[in-house]
C-alpha positions in Angstrom: -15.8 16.7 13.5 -19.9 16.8 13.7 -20.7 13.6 14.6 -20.2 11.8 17.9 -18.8 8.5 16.3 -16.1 11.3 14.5 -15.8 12.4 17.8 -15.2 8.5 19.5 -12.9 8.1 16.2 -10.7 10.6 16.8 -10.7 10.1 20.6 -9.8 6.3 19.6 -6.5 8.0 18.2 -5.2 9.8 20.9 -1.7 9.7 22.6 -2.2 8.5 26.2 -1.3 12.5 26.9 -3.8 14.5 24.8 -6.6 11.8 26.3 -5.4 12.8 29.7 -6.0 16.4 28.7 -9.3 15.6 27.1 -10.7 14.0 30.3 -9.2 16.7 33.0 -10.6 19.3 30.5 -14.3 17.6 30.0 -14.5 17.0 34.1 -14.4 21.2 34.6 -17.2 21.3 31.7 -19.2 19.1 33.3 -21.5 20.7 35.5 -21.6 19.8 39.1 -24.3 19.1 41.3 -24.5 20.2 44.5 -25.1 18.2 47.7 -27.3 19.8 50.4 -25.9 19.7 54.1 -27.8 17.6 56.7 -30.3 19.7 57.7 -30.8 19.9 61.5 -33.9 21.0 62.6 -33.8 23.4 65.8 -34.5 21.7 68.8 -37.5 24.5 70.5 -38.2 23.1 73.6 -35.0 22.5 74.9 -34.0 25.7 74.0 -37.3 27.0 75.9 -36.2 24.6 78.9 -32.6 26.6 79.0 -34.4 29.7 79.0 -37.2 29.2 81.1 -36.9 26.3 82.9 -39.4 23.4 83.2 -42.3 25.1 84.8 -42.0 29.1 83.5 -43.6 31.5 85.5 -47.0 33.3 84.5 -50.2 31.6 82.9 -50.1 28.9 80.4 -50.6 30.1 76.5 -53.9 28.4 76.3 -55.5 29.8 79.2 -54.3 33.6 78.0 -56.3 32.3 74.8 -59.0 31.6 76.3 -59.2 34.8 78.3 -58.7 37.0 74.9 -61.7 34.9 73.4 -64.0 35.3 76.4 -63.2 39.5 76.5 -63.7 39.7 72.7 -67.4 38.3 72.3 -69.4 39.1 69.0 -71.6 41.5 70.9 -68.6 43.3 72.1 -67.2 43.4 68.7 -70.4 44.9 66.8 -70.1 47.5 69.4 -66.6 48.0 68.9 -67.6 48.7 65.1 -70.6 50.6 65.6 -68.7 53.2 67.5 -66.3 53.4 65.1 -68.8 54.0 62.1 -70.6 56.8 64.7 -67.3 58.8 65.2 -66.2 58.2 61.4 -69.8 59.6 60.6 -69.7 62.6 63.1 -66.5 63.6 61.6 -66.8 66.7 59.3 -67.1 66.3 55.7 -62.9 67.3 54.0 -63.5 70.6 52.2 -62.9 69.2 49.1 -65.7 66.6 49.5 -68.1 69.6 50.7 -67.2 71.5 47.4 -68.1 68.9 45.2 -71.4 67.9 46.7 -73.2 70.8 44.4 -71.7 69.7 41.2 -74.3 67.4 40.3 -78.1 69.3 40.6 -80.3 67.0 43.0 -83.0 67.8 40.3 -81.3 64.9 38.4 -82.8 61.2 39.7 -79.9 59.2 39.0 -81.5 56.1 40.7 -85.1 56.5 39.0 -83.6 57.1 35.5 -81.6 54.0 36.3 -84.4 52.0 37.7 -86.8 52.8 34.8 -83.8 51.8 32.4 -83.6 48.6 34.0 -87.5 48.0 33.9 -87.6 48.3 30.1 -84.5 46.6 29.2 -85.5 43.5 30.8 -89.3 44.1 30.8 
């Protein structure tokens, strides 16, 4: 049997048993599908409220915001940077760095050869 009408034949012809057999044993093959659980979504603030009360003590989130933003100004944070390219700067060179700076002669102009390259290329 290839066919699905050799397959209804034959399933036509069955003792009242065998088709019993047939259908428990197709019902495991078939796959099942699963059914998600209800999903409950957490319930925050009343879990804050147990914790905390109603009016917790301290400052509000948005005022602690507020205060961050106000001690953080752009000025402040170029400074912040610029001192932190000045020490990286004033740090001593790693030996290995200071060992390789004389591999390349500073006879050789790099950036001119490059430049006149450029100039003809595109001239």
């Amino acid at each position: 049997m290839s066919t699905l009408a050799e397959i209804k034949e034959a399933i036509e012809h069955l003792p009242d048993s065998q088709l019993e057999k047939l259908a428990s044993w197709l019902e495991q093959r078939r796959p099942r599908k699963a059914v998600a659980a209800p999903v409950v979504e957490p319930d925050f603030l009343s879990r804050a409220k147990a914790i905390w009360g109603e009016a917790p003590a301290g400052k509000p989130l948005s005022a602690l915001v507020s205060e961050a933003r106000q001690e953080f100004s752009p000025e402040a944070f170029f400074a912040q940077q610029t001192r932190n390219l000045r020490d990286h700067l004033e740090r001593p060179l790693h030996p290995d760095v200071l060992a390789a700076t004389d591999i390349i002669s500073p006879v050789v102009a790099a950036e001119e050869a490059h430049r006149d390259h450029c100039e003809k290329k595109h001239a």
